[in-house]
C-alpha positions in Angstrom: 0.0 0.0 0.0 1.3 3.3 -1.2 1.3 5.9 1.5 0.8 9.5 0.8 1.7 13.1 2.3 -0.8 15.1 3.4 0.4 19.2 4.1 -2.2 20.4 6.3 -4.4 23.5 4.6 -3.0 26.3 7.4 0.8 25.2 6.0 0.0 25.2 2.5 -1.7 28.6 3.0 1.2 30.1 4.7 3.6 28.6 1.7 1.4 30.1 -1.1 1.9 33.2 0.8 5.5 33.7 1.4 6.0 32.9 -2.3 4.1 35.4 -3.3 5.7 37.6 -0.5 8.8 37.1 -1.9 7.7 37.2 -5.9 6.2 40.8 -5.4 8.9 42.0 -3.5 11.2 40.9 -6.1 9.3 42.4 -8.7 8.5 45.4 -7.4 12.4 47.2 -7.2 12.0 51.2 -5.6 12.2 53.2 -8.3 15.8 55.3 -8.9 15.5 59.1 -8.8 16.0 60.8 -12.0 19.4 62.4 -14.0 19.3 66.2 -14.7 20.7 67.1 -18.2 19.9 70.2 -19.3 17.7 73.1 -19.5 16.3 74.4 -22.8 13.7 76.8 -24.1 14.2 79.5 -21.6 12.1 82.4 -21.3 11.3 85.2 -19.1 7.6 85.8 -19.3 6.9 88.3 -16.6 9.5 90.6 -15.0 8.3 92.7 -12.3 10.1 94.6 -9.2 8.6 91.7 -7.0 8.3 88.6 -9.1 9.5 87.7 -12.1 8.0 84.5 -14.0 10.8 81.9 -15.6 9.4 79.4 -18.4 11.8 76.6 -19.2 11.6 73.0 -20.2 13.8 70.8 -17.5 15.3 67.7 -19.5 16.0 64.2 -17.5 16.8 60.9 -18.1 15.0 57.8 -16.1 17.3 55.4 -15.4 15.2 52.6 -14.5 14.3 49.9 -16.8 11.2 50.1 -16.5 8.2 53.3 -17.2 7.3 54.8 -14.2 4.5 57.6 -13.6 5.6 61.0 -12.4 2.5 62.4 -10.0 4.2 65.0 -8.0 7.6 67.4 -8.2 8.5 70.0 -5.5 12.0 71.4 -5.4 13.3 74.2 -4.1 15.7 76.3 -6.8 19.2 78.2 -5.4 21.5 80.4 -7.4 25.0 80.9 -5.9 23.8 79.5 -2.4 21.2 82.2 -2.3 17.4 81.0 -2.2 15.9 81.9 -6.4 12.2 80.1 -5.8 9.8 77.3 -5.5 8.9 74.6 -8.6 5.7 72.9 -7.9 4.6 70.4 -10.6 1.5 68.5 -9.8 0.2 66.8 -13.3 0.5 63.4 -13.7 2.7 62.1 -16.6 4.3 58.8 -18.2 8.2 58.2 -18.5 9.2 55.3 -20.9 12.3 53.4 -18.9 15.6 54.8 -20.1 14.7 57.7 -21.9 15.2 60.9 -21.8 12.6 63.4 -20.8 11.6 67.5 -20.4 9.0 68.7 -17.9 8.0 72.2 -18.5 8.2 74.5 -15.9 7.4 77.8 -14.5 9.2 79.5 -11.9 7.9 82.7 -9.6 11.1 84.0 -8.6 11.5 86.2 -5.5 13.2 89.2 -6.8 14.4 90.1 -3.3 16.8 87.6 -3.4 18.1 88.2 -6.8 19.0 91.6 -6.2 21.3 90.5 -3.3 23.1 88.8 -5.6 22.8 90.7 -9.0 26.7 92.3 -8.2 28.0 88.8 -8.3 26.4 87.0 -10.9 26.9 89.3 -13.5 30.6 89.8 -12.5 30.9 86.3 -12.6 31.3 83.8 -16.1 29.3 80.8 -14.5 26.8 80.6 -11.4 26.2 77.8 -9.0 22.7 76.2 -9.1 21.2 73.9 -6.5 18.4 72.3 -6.7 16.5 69.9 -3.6 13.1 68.6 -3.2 11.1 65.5 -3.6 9.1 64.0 -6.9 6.4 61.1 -6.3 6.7 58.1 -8.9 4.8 55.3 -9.1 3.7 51.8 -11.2 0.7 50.7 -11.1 -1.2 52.8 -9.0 1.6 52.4 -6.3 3.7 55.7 -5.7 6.7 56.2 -3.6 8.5 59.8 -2.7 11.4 59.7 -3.9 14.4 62.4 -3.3 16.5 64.5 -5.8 19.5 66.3 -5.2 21.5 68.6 -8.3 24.6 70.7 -7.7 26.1 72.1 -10.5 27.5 74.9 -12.1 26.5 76.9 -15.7 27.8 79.0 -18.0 26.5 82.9 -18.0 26.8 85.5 -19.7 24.5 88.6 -20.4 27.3 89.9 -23.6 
C-alpha cells in the first residue's frame, strides 16, 4: 500500500503566501531618482520689481528599466547659495524606462533675493545652481516619494 503526504491546509496557506511575498517583492524594485541634463527653451515671461515668472523645459533621463508615472515634483531652486524660488509640478505624466525626458516648468522667482546677488552674478562667467526637493513616482497605481538632489555649475553670460 502506497502511503501518501498530506500538508495540512494552514501550512499550504502560509507557503502560497510567502511565495508570493517574496515574488512581489522581487518584482516590485524602488524606483531610482532621476538624472538632470539640461535646460532648454528658456524664457522670461513676466519681469516685475517683486516677481518675475521663468518658463523653461527641464530635461532628464530615467534610469530605471522600467516606465514609471511621475505624480508629484516639488524642489526648491538656489543660485550661488542664495534662495531663487519654489517649482511645484502637480500633473501626472508617463516616463518610458531609459529615456530621456523634459518637464515644462514655470518659476515665480523672488526678486528680493536676486537683487542680493545681481553684483556677483553678472561679474561672474558661471553661477552655482542647487536644486533639492522631492518627486512622487509610481507603477501601477503604487507611488513612492522619492528624493533629488543637483549641484552644479552653468555658463552665464548677459554679452
Amino acid at each position: 500500500m502506497k502511503k501518501s503526504i498530506l500538508v495540512p491546509k494552514r501550512i499550504m496557506r502560509s507557503i502560497i503566501a510567502l511565495f508570493c511575498l517574496a515574488t512581489l517583492s522581487y518584482g516590485c524594485k524602488k524606483p531610482q531618482g532621476f538624472e538632470y541634463r539640461s535646460i532648454k527653451n528658456f524664457q522670461v515671461e513676466k519681469i516685475g520689481l517683486n516677481k518675475t515668472q521663468l518658463a523653461m523645459e527641464l530635461v532628464y533621463f530615467n534610469p530605471n528599466n522600467f516606465g514609471v508615472d511621475l505624480k508629484h515634483v516639488d524642489c526648491d531652486i538656489y543660485i550661488n547659495k542664495s534662495y531663487l524660488g519654489k517649482y511645484v509640478l502637480d500633473t501626472t505624466m508617463h516616463i518610458d524606462k531609459r529615456s530621456e525626458f523634459s518637464l515644462p516648468s514655470r518659476i515665480q522667482v523672488d526678486m528680493k533675493n536676486v537683487f542680493k546677488n545681481t553684483l556677483t552674478v553678472l561679474t561672474s562667467q558661471e553661477v552655482q545652481v542647487d536644486v533639492t526637493g522631492n518627486t512622487r513616482v509610481g507603477k501601477a497605481g503604487f507611488f513612492v516619494t522619492v528624493p533629488f538632489t543637483y549641484s552644479g555649475k552653468h555658463k552665464f553670460s548677459l554679452f
